[in-house]
C-alpha positions, 0 to 999 in steps of 0.5 A: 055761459058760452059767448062771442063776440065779433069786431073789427068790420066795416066798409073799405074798397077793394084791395084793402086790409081788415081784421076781425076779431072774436072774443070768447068766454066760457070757453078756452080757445085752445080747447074747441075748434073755432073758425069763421064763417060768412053769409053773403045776401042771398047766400048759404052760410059758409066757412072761411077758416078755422082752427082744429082742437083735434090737431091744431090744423088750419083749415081755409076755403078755396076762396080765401087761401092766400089772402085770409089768415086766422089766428088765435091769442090764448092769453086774450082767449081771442081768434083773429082773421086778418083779411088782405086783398079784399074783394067785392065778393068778400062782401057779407056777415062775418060770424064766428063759432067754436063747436066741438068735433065731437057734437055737444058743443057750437056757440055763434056770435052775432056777426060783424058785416064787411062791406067791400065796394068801390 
């Protein structure tokens, strides 16, 4: 049984730091593509970052490209994002999810909320 699970948010003010992080088991991290999306209120989910158990590749959306960074420990078969110079806009539910390229495979986590207000 495949499970994640998030941690690490919270309320800070803009400019501030924070640190998810997603704890998986029944799977190994190195060998699924596994990222994290948010969904703001009123909004469609999106992707944030992710890791590709095709190449290895980072990939970051526009939003986040030079503030965001994921980042993965496999002997604690844990993945990170480390969030810097947060934003009001950066507001929302933090998910994490490992799926395969392929199909076959996509597990979600329950999510963790990041609150950025000033």
């Amino acid at each position: 049984q495949v499970q994640l699970v998030e941690s690490g948010g919270g309320l800070v003010q803009p400019g501030d730091s924070l640190r998810l992080s997603c704890v998986v088991s029944g799977v190994t991290v190195a060998a699924t593509t596994i990222g994290w999306f948010r969904q703001a209120p009123g909004k469609e989910r999106e992707g944030v970052s992710c890791i590709s158990e095709v190449d290895g590749n980072i990939y970051n959306a526009d939003s986040v490209r030079g503030r965001f960074g994921i980042s993965g420990d496999n002997a604690k078969n844990t993945v990170y994002l480390q969030m810097n110079s947060l934003k009001l806009e950066d507001t929302a539910v933090y998910y994490c999810r490992a799926w395969s390229t392929g199909g076959g495979r996509n597990y979600w986590g329950q999510g963790t909320q990041v609150t950025v207000s000033s």
